[in-house]
C-alpha positions as semicolon CSV with decimal commas, in nm:
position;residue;x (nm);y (nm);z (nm)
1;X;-0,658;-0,662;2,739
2;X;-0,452;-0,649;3,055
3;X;-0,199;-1,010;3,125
4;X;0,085;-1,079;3,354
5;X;0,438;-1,172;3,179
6;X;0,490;-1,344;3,489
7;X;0,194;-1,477;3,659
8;X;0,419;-1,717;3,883
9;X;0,509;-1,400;4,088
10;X;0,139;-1,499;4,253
11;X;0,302;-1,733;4,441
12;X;0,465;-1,515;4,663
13;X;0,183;-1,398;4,845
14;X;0,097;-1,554;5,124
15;X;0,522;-1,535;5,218
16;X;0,461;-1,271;5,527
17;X;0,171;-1,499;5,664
18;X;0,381;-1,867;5,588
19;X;0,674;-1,673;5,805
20;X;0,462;-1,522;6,093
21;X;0,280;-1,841;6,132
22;X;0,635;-2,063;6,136
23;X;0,860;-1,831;6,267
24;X;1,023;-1,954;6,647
25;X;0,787;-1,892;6,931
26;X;0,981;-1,653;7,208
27;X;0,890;-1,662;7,573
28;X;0,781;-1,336;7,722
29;X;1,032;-1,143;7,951
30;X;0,929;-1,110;8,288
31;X;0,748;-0,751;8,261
32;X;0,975;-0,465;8,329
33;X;0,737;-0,227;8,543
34;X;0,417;-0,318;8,768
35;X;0,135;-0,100;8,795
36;X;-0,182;-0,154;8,986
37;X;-0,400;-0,101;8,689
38;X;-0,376;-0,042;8,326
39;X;-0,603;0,271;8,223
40;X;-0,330;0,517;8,160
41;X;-0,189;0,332;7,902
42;X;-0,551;0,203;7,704
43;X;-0,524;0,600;7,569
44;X;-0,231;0,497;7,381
45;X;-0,345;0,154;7,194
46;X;-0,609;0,154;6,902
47;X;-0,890;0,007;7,036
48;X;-1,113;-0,216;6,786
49;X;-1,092;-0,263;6,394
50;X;-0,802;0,025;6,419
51;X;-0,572;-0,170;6,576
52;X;-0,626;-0,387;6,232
53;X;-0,580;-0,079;6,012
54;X;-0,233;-0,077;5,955
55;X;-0,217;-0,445;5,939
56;X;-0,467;-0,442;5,652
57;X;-0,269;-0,135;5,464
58;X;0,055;-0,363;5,499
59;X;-0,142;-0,626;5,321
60;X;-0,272;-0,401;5,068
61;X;0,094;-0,285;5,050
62;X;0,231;-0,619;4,978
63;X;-0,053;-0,745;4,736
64;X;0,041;-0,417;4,528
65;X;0,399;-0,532;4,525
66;X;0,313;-0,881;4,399
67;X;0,092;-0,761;4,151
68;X;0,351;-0,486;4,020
69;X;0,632;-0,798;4,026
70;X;0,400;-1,032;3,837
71;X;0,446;-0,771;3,554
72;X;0,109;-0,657;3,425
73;X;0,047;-0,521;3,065
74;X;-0,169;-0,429;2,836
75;X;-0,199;-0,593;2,495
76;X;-0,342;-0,399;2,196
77;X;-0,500;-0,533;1,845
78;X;-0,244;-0,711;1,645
79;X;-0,114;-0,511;1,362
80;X;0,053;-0,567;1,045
81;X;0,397;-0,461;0,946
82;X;0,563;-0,408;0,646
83;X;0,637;-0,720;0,460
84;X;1,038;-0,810;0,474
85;X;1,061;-0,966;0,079
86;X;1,331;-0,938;-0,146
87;X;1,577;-0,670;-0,202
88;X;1,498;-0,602;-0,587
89;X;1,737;-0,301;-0,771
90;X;1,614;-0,195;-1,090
91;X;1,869;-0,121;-1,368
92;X;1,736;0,121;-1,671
93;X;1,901;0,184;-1,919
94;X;1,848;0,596;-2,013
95;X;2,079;0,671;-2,291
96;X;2,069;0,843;-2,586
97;X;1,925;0,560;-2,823
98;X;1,626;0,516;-2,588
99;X;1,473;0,801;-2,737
100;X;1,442;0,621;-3,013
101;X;1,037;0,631;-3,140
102;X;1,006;0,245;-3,274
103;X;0,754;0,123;-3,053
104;X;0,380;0,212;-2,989
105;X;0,227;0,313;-2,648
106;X;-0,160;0,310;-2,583
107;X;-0,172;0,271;-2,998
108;X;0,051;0,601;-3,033
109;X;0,409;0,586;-3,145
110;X;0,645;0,644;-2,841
111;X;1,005;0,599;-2,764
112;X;1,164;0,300;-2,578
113;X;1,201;0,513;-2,279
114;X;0,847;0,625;-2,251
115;X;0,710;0,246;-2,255
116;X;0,973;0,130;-2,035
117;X;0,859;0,382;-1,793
118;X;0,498;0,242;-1,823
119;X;0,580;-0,103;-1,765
120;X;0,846;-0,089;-1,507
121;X;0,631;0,133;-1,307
122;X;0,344;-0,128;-1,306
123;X;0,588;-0,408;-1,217
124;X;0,672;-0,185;-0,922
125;X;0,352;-0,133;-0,781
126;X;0,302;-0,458;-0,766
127;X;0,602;-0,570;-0,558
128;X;0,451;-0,440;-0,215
129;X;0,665;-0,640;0,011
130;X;0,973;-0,572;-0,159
131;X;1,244;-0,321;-0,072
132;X;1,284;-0,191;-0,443
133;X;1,539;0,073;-0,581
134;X;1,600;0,225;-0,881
135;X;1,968;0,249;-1,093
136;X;1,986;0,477;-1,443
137;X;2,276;0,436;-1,646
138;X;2,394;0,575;-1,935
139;X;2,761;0,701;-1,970
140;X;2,758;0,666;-1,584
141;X;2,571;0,447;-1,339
142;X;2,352;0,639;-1,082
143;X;2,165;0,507;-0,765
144;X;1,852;0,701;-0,794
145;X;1,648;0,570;-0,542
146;X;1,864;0,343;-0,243
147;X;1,649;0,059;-0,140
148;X;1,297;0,105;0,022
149;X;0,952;0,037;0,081
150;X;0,826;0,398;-0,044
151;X;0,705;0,245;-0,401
152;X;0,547;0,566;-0,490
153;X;0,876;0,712;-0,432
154;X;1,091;0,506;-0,665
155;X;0,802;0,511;-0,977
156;X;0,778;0,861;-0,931
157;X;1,168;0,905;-0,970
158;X;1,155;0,668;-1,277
159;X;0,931;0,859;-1,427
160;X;1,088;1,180;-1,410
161;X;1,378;1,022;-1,541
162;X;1,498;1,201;-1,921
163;X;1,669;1,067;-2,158
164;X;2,046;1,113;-2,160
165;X;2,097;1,287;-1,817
166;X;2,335;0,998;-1,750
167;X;2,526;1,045;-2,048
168;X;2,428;0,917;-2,420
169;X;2,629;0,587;-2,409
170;X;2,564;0,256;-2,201
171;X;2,789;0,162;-1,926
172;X;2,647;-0,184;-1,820
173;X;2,924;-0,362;-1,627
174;X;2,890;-0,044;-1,416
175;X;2,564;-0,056;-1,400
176;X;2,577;-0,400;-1,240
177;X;2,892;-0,353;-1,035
178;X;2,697;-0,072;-0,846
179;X;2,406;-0,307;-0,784
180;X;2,643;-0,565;-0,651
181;X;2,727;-0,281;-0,405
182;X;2,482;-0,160;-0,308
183;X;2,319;-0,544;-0,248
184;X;2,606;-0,622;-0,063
185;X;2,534;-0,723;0,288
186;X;2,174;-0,780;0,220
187;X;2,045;-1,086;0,302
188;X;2,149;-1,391;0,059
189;X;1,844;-1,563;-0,053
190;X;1,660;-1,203;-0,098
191;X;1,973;-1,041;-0,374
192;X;1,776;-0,925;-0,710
193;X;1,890;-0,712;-1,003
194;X;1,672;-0,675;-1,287
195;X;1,889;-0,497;-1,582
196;X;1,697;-0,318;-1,892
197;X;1,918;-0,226;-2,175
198;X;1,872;-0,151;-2,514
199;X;2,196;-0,104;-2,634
200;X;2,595;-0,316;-2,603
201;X;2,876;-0,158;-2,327
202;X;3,093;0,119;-2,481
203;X;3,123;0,314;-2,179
204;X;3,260;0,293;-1,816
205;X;3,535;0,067;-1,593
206;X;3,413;-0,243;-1,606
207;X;3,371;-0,530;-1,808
208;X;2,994;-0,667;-1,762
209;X;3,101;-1,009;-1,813
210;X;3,342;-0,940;-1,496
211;X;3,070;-0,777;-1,303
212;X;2,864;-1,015;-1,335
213;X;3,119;-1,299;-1,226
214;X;3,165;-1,026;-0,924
215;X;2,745;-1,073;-0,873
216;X;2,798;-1,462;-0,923
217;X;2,994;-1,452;-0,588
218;X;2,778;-1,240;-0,369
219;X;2,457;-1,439;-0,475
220;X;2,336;-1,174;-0,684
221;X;2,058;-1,330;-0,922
222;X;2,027;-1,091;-1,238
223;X;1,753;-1,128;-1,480
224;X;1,841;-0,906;-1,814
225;X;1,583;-0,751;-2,088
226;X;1,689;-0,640;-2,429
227;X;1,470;-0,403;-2,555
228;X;1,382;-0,249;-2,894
229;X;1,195;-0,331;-3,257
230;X;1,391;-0,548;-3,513
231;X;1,215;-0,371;-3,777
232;X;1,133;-0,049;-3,902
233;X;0,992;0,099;-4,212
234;X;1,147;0,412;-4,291
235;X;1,012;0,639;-4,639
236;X;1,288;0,845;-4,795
237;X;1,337;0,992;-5,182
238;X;1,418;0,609;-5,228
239;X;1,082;0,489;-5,117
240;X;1,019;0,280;-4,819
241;X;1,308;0,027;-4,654
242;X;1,340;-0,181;-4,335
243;X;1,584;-0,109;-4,104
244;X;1,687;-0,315;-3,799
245;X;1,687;-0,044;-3,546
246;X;1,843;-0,288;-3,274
247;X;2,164;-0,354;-3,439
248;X;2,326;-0,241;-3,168
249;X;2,217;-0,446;-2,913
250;X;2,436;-0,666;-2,725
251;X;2,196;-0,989;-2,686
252;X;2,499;-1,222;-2,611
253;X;2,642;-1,018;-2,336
254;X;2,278;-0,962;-2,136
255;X;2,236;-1,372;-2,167
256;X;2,608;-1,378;-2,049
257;X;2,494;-1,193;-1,738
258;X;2,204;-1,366;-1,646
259;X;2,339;-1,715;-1,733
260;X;2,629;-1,651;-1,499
261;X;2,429;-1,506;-1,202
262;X;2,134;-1,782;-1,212
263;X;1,907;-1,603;-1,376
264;X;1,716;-1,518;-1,704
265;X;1,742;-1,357;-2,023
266;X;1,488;-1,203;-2,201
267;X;1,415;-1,002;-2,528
268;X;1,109;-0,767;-2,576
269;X;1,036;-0,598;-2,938
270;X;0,755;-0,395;-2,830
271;X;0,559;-0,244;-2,511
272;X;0,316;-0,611;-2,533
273;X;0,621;-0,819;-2,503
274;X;0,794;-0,601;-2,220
275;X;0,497;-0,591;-1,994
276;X;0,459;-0,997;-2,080
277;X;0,811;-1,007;-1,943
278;X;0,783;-0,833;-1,625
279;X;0,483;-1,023;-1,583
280;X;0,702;-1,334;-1,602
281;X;0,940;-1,207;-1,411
282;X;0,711;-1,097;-1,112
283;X;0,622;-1,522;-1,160
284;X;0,954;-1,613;-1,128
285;X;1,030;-1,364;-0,836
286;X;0,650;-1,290;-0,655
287;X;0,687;-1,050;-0,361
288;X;0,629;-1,163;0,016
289;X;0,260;-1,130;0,045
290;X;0,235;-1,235;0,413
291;X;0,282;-0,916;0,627
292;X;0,418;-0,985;0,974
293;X;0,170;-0,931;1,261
294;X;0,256;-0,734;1,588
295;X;0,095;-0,685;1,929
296;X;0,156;-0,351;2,045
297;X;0,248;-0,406;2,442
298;X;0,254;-0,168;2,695
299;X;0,355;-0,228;3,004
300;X;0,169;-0,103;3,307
301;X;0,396;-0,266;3,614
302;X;0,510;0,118;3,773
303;X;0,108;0,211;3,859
304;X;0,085;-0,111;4,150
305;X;0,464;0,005;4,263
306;X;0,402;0,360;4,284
307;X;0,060;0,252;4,467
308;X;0,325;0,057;4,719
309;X;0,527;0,284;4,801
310;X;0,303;0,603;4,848
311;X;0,092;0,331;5,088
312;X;0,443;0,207;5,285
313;X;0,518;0,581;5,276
314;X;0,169;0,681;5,432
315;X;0,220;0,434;5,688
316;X;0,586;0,559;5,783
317;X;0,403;0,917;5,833
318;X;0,096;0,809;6,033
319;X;0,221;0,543;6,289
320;X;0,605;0,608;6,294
321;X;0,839;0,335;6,280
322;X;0,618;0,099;6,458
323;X;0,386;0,016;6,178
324;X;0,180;-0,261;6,438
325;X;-0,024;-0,161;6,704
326;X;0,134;-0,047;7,013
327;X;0,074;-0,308;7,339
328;X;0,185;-0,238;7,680
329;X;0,249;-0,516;7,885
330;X;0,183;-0,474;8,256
331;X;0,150;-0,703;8,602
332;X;-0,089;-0,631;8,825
């Protein structure tokens, strides 16, 4: 519908009439030439309603004006617009012992990397709202996917993500470091890392107990998984024995990290208990489900101006620069 951003402009019209009507009344100058009658010059003055044309056309002129100073635009539907939520990195952990086959997917055996990839990418459809990105780490930390609201983007990176491209051994503190980097500047209450691992640091620069005192500072809340089976039947020429297939897993550092950073620790031994976590986890941290509504404005304020003008300009052309009626004043 159309409205006026100013509507007070109104006001204004009835100015030219308020100063006609007050301005100082002149007495006549005694007239400059005599004539015994005034037919020649009747020819030359509008007779009738044209001698009220151009009057009216100032008028219409003027009311144009007003109208294009009183601002007039049209306002659409409202619309919604992406949700600003939290700023949520995901850190997945893609080295060499992930391919290790002691969990179950869909009833099938699997590795750790094929049901993280099921989970996480259900936990990330989920978060619409949420500027999400995706970090693999393995020997090196990579940023896979930078922050963003194209979900399908980041789960379809994750899921093309093999095992070992970034290098067979787990470089956690880096992992987190880059997340504190790439967070950095974000806003403060909105800072979220959760970290995946399966696995202790035995690669990269840092220290993950210094990177997260580093995440600590910039109001980076990390919430850490550990993730693989504590037992496993294997059959050999000996016969069957349980192994502990997460020996190597570094629970004490990952409950460092979140304990430092305000957030939680968790530890899943199969594809159940890592969904039930990210389920928690999307509890603890829900996405902004109220989109922000917009009304698209346009304004329409040139269309009355450009009618002005072309009218003042008509004006100009037909009557000269005397826009009022020409009078002669005689004396018999």
């Amino acid at each position: 519908m159309i409205e006026f951003a100013w509507p007070w402009a109104a006001l204004l019209w009835p100015l030219p009439f308020l100063a006609r009507r007050l301005r100082p009344v002149r007495l006549l100058a005694p007239a400059a030439l005599a004539v015994p009658t005034v037919e020649p010059f009747e020819t030359d003055a509008p007779r009738g309603r044209r001698a009220y044309l151009p009057l009216l056309l100032l008028w219409v002129a003027w009311s144009l004006a007003i109208a294009a100073t009183a601002r007039p635009q049209w306002t659409g539907e409202a619309v919604d617009l992406p949700a600003t939520g939290r700023d949520l990195l995901l850190a997945v952990d893609i080295s060499g012992s992930m391919s290790m086959e002691d969990v179950t997917l869909e009833g099938m055996p699997a590795d750790r990397l094929a049901a993280v990839k099921a989970v996480i990418d259900e936990f990330i459809e989920r978060r619409d709202g949420d500027r999400v990105g995706l970090i693999l780490f393995g020997t090196h930390a990579y940023l896979q996917a930078p922050l963003t609201f194209d979900l399908a983007t980041v789960r379809r990176f994750l899921v093309e993500a093999p095992v070992g491209i970034a290098g067979g051994r787990t470089a956690i503190g880096d992992a987190v470091a880059l997340a504190v980097k790439r967070l950095h500047g974000r806003p403060s209450d909105s800072r979220l890392l959760v970290l995946l691992s399966d696995g202790s640091n035995n690669a990269g620069n840092i220290d993950p107990r210094e990177a997260a005192a580093m995440a600590a500072l910039e109001g980076v809340r990390i919430h850490t998984v550990g993730f693989g089976s504590e037992a496993m039947e294997i059959s050999g020429a000996l016969g069957v024995r349980v192994v502990n297939p997460s020996l190597g897993l570094d629970e004490p550092t990952l409950g460092e990290i979140a304990r430092v950073t305000g957030g939680q620790y968790f530890r899943a031994r199969d594809t159940a208990g890592l969904a039930r976590i990210y389920d928690v986890i999307d509890a603890l941290e829900p996405a902004q489900q109220d989109p922000e509504r917009l009304r698209p404005i346009r304004t329409l304020y040139h269309w009355p101006l450009s009618l002005a003008c072309a009218l003042l300009l008509g004006l100009c052309v037909a009557y000269g620069p005397g826009i009022a009626p020409r009078t002669a004043t005689v004396s018999a």
